[in-house]
C-alpha positions, 0 to 999 in steps of 0.5 A, spaced: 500 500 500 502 506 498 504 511 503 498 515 503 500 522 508 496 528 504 503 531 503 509 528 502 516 529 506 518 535 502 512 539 503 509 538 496 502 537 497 498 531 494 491 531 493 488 527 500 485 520 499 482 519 506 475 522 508 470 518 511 475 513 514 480 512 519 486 515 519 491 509 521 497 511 526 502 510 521 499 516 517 499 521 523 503 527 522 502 534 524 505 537 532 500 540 537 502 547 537 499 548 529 492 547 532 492 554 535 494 559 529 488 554 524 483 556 530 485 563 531 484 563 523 477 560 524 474 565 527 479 571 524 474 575 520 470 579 519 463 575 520 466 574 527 466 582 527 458 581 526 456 577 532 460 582 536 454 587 533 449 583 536 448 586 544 450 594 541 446 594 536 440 593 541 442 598 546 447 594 550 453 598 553 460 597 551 461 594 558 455 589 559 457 587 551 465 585 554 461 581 559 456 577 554 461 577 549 467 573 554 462 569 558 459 566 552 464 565 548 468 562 555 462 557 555 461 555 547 469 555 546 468 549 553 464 545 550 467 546 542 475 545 544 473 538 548 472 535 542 478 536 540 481 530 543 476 526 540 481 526 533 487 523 535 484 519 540 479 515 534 482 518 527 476 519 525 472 526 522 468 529 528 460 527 525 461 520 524 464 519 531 456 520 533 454 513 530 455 511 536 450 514 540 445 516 534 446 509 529 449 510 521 441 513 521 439 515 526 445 521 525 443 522 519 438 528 522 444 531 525 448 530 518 443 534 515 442 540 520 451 541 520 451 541 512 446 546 512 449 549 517 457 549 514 453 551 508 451 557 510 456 560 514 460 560 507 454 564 503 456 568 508 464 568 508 463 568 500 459 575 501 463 579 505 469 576 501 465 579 495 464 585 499 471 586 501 474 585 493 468 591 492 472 596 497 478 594 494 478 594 487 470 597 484 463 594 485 463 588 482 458 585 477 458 578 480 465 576 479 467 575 485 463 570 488 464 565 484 471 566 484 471 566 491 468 559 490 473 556 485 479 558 489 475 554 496 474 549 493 481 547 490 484 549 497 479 543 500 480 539 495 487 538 495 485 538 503 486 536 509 494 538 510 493 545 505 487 547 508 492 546 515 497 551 512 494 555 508 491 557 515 497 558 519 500 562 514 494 567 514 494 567 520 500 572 521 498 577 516 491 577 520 493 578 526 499 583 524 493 587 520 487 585 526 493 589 530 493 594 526 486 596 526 484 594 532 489 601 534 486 605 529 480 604 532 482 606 538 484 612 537 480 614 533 474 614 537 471 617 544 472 610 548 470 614 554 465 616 552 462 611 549 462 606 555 458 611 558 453 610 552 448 605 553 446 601 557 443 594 561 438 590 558 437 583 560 434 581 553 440 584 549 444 581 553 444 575 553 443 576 546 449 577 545 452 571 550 447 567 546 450 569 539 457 569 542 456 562 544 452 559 538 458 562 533 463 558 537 459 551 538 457 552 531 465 550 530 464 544 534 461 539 528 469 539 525 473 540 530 475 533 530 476 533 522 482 538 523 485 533 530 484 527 527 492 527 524 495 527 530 499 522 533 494 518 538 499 519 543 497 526 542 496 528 551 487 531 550 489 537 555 494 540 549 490 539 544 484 542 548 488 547 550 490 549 543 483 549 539 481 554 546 486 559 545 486 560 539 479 559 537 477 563 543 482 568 542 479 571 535 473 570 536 474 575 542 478 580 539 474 580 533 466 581 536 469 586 541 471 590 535 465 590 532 461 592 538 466 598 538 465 600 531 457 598 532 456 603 538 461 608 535 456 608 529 451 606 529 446 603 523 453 604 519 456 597 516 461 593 520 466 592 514 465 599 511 467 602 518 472 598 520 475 601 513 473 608 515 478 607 522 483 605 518 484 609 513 482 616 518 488 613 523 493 611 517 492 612 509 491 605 506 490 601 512 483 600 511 485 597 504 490 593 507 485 590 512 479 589 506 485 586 502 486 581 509 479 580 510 479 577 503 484 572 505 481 570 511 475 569 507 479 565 502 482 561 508 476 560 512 471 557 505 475 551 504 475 549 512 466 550 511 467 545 503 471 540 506 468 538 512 460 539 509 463 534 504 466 529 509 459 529 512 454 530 506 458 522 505 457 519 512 449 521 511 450 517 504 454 512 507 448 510 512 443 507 506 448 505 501 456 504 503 460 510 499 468 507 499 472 513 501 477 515 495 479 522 493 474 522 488 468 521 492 470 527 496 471 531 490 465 530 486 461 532 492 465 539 494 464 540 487 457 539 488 456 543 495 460 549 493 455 549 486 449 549 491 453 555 496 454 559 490 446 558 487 444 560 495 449 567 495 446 569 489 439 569 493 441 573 499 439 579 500 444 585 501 441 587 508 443 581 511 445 582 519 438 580 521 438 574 518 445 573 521 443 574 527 437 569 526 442 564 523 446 564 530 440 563 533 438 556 529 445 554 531 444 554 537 439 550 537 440 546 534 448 543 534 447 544 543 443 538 544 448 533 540 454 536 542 451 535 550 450 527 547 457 527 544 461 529 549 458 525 555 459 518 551 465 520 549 468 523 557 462 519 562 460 513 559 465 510 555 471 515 556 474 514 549 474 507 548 470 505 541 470 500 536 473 504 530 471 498 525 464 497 528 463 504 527 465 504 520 461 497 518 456 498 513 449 498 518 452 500 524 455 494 526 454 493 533 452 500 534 446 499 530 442 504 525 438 507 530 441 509 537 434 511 540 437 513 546 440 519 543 435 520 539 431 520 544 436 525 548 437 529 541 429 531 541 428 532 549 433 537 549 431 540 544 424 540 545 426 543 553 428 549 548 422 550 544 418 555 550 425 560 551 426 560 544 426 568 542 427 569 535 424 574 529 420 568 528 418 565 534 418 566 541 417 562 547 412 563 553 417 563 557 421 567 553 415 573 553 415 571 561 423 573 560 422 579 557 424 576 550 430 574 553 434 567 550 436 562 554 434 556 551 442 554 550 443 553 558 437 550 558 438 545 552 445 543 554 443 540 561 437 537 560 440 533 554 446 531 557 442 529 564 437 525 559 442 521 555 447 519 562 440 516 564 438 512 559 445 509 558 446 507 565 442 501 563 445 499 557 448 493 555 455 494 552 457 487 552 457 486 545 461 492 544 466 491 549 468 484 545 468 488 538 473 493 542 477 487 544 478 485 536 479 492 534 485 493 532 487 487 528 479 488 525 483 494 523 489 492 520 485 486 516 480 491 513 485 496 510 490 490 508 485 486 504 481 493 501 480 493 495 476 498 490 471 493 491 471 493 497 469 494 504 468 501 507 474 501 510 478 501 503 484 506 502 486 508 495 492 506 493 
């Protein structure tokens, strides 16, 4: 079998081959310490700035925005950075690790809910892009989405070890520029006076925790797709580490930013703004940073293709099994960047509303399964799975339907619905609070207390056996694959 690292010792990149299937030790490669800068680019753009927007643009002073903003990324980047450790650990993408508690078809409904979700972030990644290219060069005729599109999805083809690099090299000119901008700001606008603006509403506040902390789990989905090449010796609190300090270090700056500018000016657009204070502080520097906002875009595009496309297969793969191969990941990037490009044509240039109803369906949504996730993988079977059965056409012993976490899914989700509060519905007991959200601090630990019930009688039995002759099942599947065969099959 052919060495099948998606880069070779020279650094010269090849097209990856794995995707769905697990990445044998043998092909790990990557240091810890990479982690950090690949997640402070996650979060190191200008749609992180709008979310920062949220609490200010509803009359919330900057101060009592600092402290949504801090509390809720600290209580979404917890749960979303201790995934983390699940890639080594498994050598699997994050998703389909969620067999175990939801069945090969069980998982399908949460599947769909992260390709939606992936998707959407990049319509809007492709449209600040778009918007930034305007500002730098001249309004365009729509040119540069598809532009955006096509260099995305090359980076996301080539994959997994590209997109690493790519990021880490961008991260040194955003956080250079971020830097640069950030004292622009700051000395062009009365901070004294704007902390004394506004002021204290329990609804705009959390708001904006809640937006703070639905943008960061809303990473949570694709963590494990960019940790599973690491060594499985890997120690879980620094690779944890890491993907927290990176990932929370932006995704603070960036919203605090943008609550800055939001209450500085308010009404004006956050990109045009943030351009405005660069060039009033140092001529050229709001064209600098539109220009690394442009990159960042560029950067954060692919990582949204690459792990939309890895699910989108693992939701084939439940019904009729899809051998992994570069081919099969190709042909469905290709499609979902077609289809993300179809949907950015449709969205309306006024989309701060809908961004913020966005982040709240997130919210709903991925808090629930990541509540289910993390209790099995840390509570119930602290990181022992059968790597194999996952990957078995129908489940194996993890079977098609895991009700228990279905079950859990759909309470906790449920348990949400009265605190909803959103421009489409809103709860009973959200109007009691003043349409104040907080529907994540509810769904999260009912979610998590209903599956850890209903696991204390389940019977593992079976799958401790299969966990036993995990290994060798492993090394077998991947010396007899074959184009023809199993699941597990590598190309070569």
């Amino acid at each position: 079998m052919h060495d099948q690292n998606t880069a070779s010792d020279s650094g010269r990149a090849r097209v990856e081959a794995h995707s769905t299937d697990y990445i044998p030790e043998s092909e790990r490669h990557g240091t810890v310490w990479q982690q950090a800068p690949f997640w402070f680019m996650i979060n190191g753009n200008v749609t992180t700035a709008l979310t920062g927007v949220v609490g200010a643009s509803l009359g919330l002073s900057l101060v009592w925005c600092l402290a949504a903003i801090v509390t809720g990324g600290l209580f979404g980047t917890f749960f979303t950075a201790f995934h983390a450790a699940q890639g080594p650990q498994l050598g699997l993408p994050q998703m389909i690790q969620s067999r175990v508690q939801f069945g090969s078809r069980g998982l399908v409904v949460p599947l769909a809910v992260v390709v939606f979700v992936q998707c959407g972030f990049g319509v809007f990644f492709i449209i600040l892009g778009a918007n930034s290219l305007s500002g730098i060069t001249a309004p365009h005729n729509g040119f540069y989405e598809p532009l955006l599109c096509v260099v995305a999805a090359v980076i996301a083809i080539v994959g997994h070890d590209l997109v690493h690099r790519v990021q880490r090299w961008l991260s040194i000119l955003v956080l250079v520029s971020l830097a640069l901008v950030t004292v622009a700001v700051l000395a062009e606008v009365d901070l004294s006076g704007l902390m004394s603006a506004g002021g204290f509403q329990w609804t705009a506040f959390l708001a904006q925790f809640g937006a703070s902390a639905a943008y960061q789990i809303a990473l949570a989905p694709m963590v494990s797709d960019y940790t599973r090449y690491l060594p499985r010796k890997t120690g879980t609190r620094r690779v944890v580490g890491m993907v927290f300090l990176g990932s929370l270090a932006s995704a603070t700056w960036l919203e605090l930013l943008g609550a800055v500018v939001t209450t500085a000016r308010p009404g004006a657009d956050t990109v045009s703004a943030i351009q405005h204070y660069g060039d009033s502080f140092l001529s050229g520097l709001g064209w600098i940073t539109l220009a690394v906002t442009v990159l960042s875009m560029i950067g954060v595009l692919p990582t949204t293709f690459y792990s939309a496309a890895i699910n989108a297969l693992s939701a084939f793969d439940a019904f009729r099994t899809v051998r992994p191969s570069a081919r099969s990941r190709v042909v469905v990037i290709v499609v979902l960047v077609a289809l993300t490009y179809v949907a950015t044509a449709a969205i309306p240039d006024h989309y701060l509303g809908s961004f913020s109803s966005f982040l709240a369906l997130l919210s709903y949504l991925l808090i629930p399964w990541t509540a289910v996730n993390l209790v099995d993988f840390y509570l119930i079977r602290h990181s022992s799975y059968a790597i194999a059965e996952i990957l078995a056409p129908g489940g194996g012993v993890y079977g098609r339907w895991g009700g228990r976490g279905l079950i859990s899914y759909t309470v906790g989700l449920a348990a949400m619905v009265p605190f909803f509060s959103t421009s489409l519905y809103t709860g009973p007991l959200a109007h009691a609070l003043d349409g104040a959200d907080i529907s994540p601090l509810v769904g999260l630990p009912v979610a998590t207390l209903c599956y850890w019930l209903l696991m204390r009688g389940a019977d593992l039995t079976a799958e401790r056996t299969a966990i036993a002759l995990d290994k060798d099942r492993l090394l077998t599947l991947r010396a007899d694959a074959s184009p023809a065969g199993s699941s597990l099959a590598q190309p070569s």
